[in-house]
Residue frames relative to the residue before (quaternion, step in Angstrom):
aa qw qx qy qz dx dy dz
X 1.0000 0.0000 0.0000 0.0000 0.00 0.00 0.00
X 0.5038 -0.5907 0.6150 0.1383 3.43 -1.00 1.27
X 0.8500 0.2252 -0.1971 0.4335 4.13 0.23 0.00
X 0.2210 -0.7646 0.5228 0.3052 3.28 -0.35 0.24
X 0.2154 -0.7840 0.5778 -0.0720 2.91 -1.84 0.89
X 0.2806 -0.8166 0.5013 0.0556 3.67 -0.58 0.13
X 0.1187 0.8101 -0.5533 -0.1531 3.66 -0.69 -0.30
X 0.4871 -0.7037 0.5103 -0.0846 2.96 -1.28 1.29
X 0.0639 0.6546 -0.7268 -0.1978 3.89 -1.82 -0.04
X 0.7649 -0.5191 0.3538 0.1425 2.80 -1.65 1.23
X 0.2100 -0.7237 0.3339 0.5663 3.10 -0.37 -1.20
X 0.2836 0.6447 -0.5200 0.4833 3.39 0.84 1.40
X 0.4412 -0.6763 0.4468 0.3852 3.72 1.53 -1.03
X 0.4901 0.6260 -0.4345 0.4232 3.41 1.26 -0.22
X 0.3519 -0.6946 0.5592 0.2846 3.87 -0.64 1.51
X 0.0411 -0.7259 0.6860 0.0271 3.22 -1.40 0.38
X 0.6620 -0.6240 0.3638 0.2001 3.47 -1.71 0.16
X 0.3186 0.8289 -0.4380 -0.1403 3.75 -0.47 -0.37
X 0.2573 -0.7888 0.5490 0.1009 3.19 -0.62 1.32
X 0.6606 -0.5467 0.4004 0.3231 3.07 -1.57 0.12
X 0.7909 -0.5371 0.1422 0.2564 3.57 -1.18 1.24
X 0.6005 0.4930 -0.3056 0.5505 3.28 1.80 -0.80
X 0.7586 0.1557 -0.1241 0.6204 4.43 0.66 -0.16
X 0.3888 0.7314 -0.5403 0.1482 3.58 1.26 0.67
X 0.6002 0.4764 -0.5158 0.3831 3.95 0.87 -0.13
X 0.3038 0.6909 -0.5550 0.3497 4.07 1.05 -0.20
X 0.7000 0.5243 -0.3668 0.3170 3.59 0.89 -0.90
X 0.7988 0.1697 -0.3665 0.4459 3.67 0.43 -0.14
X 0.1963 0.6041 -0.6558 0.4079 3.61 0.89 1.09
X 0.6982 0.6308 0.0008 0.3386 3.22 1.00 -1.94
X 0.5256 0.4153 -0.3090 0.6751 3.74 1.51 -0.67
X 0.6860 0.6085 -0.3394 0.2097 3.59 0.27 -1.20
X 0.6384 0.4112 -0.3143 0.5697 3.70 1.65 -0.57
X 0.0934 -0.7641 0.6374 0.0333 3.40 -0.82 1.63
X 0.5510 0.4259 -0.4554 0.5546 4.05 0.69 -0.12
X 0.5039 -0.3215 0.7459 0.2939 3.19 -2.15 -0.14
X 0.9092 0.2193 -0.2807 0.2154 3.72 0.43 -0.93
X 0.6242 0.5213 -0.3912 0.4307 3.00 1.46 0.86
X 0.4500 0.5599 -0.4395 0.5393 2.96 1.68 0.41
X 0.5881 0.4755 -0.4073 0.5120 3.82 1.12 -0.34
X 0.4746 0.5879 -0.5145 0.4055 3.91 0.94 -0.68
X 0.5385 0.7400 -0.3151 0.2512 3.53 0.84 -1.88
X 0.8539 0.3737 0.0130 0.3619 2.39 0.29 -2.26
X 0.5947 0.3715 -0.4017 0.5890 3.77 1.04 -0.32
X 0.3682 0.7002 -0.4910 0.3648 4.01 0.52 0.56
X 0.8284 0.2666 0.1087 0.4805 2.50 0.96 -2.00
X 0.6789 0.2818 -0.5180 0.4374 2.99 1.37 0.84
X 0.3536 0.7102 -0.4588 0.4000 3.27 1.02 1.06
X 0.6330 0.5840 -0.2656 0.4332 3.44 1.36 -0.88
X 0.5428 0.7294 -0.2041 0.3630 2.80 1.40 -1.74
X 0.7527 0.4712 -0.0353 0.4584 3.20 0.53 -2.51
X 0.5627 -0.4783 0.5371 0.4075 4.06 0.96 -0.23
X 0.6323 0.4184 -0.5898 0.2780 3.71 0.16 -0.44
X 0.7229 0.3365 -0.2551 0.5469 4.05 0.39 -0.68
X 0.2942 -0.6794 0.5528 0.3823 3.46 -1.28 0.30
X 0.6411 0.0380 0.1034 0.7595 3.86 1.33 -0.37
X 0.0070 0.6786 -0.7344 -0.0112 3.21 -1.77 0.71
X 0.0961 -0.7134 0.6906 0.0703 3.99 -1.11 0.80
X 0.2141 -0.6906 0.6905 0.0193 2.97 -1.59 1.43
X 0.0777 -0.7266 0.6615 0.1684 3.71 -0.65 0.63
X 0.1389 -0.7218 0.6549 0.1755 3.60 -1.68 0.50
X 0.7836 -0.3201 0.2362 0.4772 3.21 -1.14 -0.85
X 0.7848 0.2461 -0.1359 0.5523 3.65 1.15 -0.22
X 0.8240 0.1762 0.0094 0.5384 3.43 1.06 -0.50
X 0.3121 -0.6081 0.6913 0.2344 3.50 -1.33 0.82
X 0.2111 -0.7512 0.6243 0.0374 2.66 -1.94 -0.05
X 0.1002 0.7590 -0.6421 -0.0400 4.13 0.37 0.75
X 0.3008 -0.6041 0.7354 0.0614 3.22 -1.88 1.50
X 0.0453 0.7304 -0.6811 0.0228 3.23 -1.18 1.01
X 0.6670 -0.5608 0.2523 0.4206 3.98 -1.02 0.14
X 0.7345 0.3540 -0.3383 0.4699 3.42 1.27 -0.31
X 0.7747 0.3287 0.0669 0.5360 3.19 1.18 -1.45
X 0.1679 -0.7786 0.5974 0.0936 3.43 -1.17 0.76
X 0.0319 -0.8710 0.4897 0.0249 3.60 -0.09 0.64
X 0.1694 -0.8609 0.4774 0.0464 3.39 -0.43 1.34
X 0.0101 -0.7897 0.5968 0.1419 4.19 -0.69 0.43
X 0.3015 -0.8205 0.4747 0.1025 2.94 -1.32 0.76
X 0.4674 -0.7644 0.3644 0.2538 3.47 0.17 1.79
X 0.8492 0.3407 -0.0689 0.3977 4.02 0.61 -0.72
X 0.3853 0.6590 -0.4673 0.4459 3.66 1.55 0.06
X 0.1267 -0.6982 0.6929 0.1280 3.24 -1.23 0.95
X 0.7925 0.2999 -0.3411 0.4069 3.44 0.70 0.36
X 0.5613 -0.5923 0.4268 0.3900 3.63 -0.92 0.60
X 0.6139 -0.2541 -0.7472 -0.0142 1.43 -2.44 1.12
X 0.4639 -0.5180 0.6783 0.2374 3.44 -1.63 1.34
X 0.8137 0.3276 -0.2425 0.4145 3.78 0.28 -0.71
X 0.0063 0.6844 -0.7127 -0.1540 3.30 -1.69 -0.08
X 0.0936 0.7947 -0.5800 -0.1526 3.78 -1.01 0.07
X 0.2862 -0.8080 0.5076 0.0870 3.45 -1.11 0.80
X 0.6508 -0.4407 0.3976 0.4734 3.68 -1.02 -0.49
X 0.3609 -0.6106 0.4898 0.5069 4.03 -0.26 0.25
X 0.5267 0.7128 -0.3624 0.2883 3.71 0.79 -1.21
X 0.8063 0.3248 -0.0878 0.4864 3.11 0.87 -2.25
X 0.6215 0.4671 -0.4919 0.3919 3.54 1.14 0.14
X 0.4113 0.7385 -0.3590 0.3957 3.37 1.27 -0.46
X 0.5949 0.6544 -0.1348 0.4469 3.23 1.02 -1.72
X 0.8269 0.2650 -0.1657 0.4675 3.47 0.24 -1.71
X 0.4755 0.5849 -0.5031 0.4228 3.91 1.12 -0.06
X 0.4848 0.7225 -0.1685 0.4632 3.60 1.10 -1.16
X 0.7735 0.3027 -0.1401 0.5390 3.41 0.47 -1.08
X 0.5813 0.5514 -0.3605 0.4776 3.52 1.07 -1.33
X 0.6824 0.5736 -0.2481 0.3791 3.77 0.72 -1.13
X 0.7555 0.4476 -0.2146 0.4276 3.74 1.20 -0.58
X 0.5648 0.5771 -0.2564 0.5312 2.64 1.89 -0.21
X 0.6576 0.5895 -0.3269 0.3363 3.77 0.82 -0.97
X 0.5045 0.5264 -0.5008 0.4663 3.66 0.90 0.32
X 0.6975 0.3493 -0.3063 0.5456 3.71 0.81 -0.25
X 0.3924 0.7236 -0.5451 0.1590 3.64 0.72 -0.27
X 0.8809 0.3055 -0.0122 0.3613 3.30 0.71 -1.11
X 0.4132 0.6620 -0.3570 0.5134 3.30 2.19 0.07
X 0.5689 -0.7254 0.2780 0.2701 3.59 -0.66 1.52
X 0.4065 -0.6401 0.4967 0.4221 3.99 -0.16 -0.19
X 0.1393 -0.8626 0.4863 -0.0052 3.46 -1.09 1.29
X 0.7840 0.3735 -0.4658 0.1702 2.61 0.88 1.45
């Protein structure tokens, strides 16, 4: 991965993400996938764009949109009151960080023991 990242518990315990400052709103695109299998929907999105079958695809969540294109992935955030409203990444390296986000969600919600 081309950004760095971290993961974290709240203080509810609920792991989360934090990326670095230049694709840091990606993160609550990123909280928003709670399955493996809708983080695999995601990800077979974006390899559709990738592969030529889509020319672009936009996913909207609860806070943020998201337009996949073949080079670039360019997320907005619908509720920031401070700039930057935007962020845009590599489609590749977002690919990537869905991936990770996805190996991780089996623990998202398992309490912290220590």
């Amino acid at each position: 991965m081309k950004y760095s990242y971290d993961f974290f518990r709240d203080h509810v315990g609920t792991l989360r993400i934090k990326l670095s400052d230049e694709i840091k709103l990606f993160a609550d695109f990123i909280e928003d996938i709670s399955t493996e299998q809708k983080a695999d929907e995601y990800i077979t999105k974006v390899e559709n764009v990738l592969n030529g079958l889509y020319q672009d695809f936009e996913i909207h969540l609860n806070a943020t949109s998201v337009l996949i294109k073949k080079d670039v992935t360019v997320l907005e955030h619908l509720f920031t009151y401070e700039e930057p409203y935007e962020n845009e990444m590599e489609t590749e390296q977002f690919k990537e960080l869905m991936l990770i986000w996805k190996n991780k969600i089996p623990e998202r919600f398992k309490k912290n023991e220590n």
